[in-house]
N, C-alpha and C positions, 0 to 999 in steps of 0.2 A: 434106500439109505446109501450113503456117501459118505467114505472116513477118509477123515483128513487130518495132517497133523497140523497144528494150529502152529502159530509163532508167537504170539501173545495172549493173555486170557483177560485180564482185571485191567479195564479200561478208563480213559477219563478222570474228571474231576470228581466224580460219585460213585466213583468204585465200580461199574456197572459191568458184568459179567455174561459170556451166551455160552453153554455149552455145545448147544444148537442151533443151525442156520432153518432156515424153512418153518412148517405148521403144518399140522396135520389135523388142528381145530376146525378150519371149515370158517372163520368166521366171517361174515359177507363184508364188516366193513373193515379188515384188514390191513394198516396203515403198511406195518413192514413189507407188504408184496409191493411198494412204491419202487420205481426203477430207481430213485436216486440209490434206494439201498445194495444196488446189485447183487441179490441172490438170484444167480443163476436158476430158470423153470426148468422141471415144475417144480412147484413152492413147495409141494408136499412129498417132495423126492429129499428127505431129511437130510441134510450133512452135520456129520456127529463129528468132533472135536476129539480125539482116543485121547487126547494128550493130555486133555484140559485138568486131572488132578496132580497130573506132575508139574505141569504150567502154574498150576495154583500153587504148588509146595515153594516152588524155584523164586515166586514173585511176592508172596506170604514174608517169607526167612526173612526176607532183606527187608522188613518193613521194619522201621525204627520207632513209629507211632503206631496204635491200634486202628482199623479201620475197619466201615463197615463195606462189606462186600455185597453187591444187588445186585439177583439175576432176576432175568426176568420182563425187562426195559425193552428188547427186540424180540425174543423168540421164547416160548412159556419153555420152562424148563421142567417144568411136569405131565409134557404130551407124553401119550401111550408109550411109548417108545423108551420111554426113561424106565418102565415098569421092569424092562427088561437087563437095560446096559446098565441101571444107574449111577450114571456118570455126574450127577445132580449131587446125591446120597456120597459120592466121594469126592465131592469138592466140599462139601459141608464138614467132613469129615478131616480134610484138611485145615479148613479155616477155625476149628475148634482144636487141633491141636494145636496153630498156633496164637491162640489166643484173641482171633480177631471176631467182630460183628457178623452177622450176615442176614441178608434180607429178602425175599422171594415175591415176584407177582405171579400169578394165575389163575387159568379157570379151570385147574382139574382138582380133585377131591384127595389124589394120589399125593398130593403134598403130606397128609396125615402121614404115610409113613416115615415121614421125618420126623415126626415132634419129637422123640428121642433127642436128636442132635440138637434142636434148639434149644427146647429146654436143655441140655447142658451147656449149650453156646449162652443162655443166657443169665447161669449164673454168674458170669464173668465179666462179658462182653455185651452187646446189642443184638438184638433176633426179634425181628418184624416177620410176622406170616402174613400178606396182603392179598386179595381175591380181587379179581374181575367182575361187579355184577352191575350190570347194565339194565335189568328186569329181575323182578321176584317169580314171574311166569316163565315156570317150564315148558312149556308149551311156546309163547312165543320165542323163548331162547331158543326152542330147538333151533327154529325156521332162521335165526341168526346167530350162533353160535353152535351148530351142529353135531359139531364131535367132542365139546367142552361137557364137562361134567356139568348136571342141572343148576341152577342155583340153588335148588331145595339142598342137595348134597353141598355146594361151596359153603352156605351159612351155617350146618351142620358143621363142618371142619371149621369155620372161625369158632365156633362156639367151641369146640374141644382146644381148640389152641391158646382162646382164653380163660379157660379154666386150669390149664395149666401155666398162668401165670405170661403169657406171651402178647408182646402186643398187639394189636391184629389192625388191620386198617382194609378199606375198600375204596377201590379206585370205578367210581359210577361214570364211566366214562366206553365209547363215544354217547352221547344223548343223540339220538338219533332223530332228524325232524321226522313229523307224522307217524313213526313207528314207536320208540317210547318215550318221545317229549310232551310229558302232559305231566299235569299237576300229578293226576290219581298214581303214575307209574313213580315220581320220582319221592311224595311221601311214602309209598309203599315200602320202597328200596331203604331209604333212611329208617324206616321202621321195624323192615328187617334184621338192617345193624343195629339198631338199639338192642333191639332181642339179645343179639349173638353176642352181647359186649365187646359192638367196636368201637376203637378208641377213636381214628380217623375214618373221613371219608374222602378223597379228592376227586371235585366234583366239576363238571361241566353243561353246558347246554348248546351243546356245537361236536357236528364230526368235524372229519377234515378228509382232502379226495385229492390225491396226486395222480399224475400218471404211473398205472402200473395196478394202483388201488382203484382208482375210478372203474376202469375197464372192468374187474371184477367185479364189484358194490353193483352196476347199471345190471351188470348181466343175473346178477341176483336174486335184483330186485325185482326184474321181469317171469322169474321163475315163482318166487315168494308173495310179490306184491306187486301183481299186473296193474299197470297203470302208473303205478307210484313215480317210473321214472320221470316222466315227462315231468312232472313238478318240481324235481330234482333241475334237470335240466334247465326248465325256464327261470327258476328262483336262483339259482345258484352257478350254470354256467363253467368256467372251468375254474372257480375258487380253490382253493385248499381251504381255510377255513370255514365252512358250513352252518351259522347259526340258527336256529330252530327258533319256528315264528313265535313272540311273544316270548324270546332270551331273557330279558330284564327280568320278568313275572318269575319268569321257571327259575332266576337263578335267586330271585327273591323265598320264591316257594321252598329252593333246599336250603339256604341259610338258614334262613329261619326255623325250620323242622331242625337243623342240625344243631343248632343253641337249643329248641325246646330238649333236645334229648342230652344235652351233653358231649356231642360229639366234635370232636374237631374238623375244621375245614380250612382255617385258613393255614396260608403256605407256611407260616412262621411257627406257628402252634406244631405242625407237624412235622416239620424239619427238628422237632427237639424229639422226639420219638426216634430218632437217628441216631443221637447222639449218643457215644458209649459216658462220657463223662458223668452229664447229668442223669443218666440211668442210676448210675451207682454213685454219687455223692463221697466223698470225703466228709465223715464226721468231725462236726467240731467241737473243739474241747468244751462248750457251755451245752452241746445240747443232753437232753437229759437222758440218763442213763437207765 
């Protein structure tokens, strides 16, 4: 672990937030270990932000419109590590006293200690709890997601998050070729989230492989799924984008499961899950009382 004081926290056009640099999940296809990202190795030598809930107060105050704040986009903010520093738990804690959204992606289970904060962030404001699940098999997660909470444990936590009134969404992504791009894994996965009442699912049928990622992912794979590399290789070369054979099908196969269930997919449908406005409406004088 590696502290540093940050100079900025709440970045970008979508608010997107890291309190942490590195991973300590393990997961094989790991986009952020990409050298464009420049996190100094090793990945799992954590560099922690000490600063990041004063950074939040300082950058919060001055906001003159409500917004929602998203951690989670580069580095999970609920690895092991957080159990301890919770520097997570006190930027949420800020972002609720000033009045604004906030929004979480993950694969760990350790999110549930928050529901407190959002469910009060969301009587007010916008609070999206989102998970990571790429398989409903624990088992195969282990073998690529190692040090992430199971998915049996993630969909357990969306399901408490949406019984307490929160929105929850799942990001089914990367779809992995040969590993979980098939029909049976990705109705599984939507079936899942029907269960747990999610609301969204942002889905794909494509990884992606940079320098930085790749070298990792090959070395993996060789460990996990001997053999598997060389098809990697001959099919796909030094792409970044990685489509998974028979794309159309599979992405045919989650739309469709995701209309039968109700759940949202597309980009537009789910960007209003963001919004603090239409969360909470202005009543108008005709509707009925």
């Amino acid at each position: 672990m590696r502290e540093v004081q940050a100079k900025t926290l709440i970045l970008g056009p979508y608010h997107n937030y890291n309190v942490y640099r590195g991973c300590t999940h393990g997961c094989i296809y790991c986009d952020s270990r990409s050298s464009c990202y420049e996190i100094e190795p090793p990945f799992e030598d954590i560099i922690v932000k000490v600063n990041a809930p004063a950074l939040a107060a300082a950058e919060l105050a001055k906001k003159k419109t409500k917004i929602v704040c998203r951690s989670g986009s580069m580095c999970d903010p609920y690895m092991p590590i957080e159990e301890k520093l919770e520097l997570s738990r006190r930027v949420l804690e800020v972002i609720l006293k000033y009045g604004h959204g906030a929004s979480f992606l993950t694969k760990n289970a350790l999110a549930l200690r928050d529901l407190d904060l959002f469910e009060a962030i969301a009587k007010n404001a916008c609070a999206v709890a989102s998970f990571t699940i790429t398989t409903t098999d624990d088992e195969l997660a282990r073998r690529i997601e190692p040090s992430a909470s199971p998915p049996s444990e993630r969909l357990k936590a969306l399901s408490a998050f949406a019984e307490r009134g929160i929105v929850t969404g799942v990001w089914m992504t990367p779809v992995l070729p040969w590993i979980t791009a098939s029909e049976e894994n990705i109705r599984a996965v939507v079936a899942a989230c029907a269960e747990a009442r999610v609301k969204y699912i942002v889905g794909t049928t494509a990884t992606t492989m940079r320098d930085g990622s790749r070298e990792h992912f090959y070395a993996r794979l060789d460990e996990e799924f001997p053999g598997l590399r060389r098809q990697y290789e001959q099919r796909y070369g030094t792409s970044y984008v990685c489509k998974s054979p028979g794309s159309d099908h599979l992405w045919d196969v989650f739309t469709t499961a995701c209309d039968a269930a109700g759940i949202a997919w597309r980009e537009a449908d789910i960007a209003r899950f963001f919004t603090i406005r239409e969360r909470h409406p202005q009543m108008s004088l005709f509707d009925e009382m």
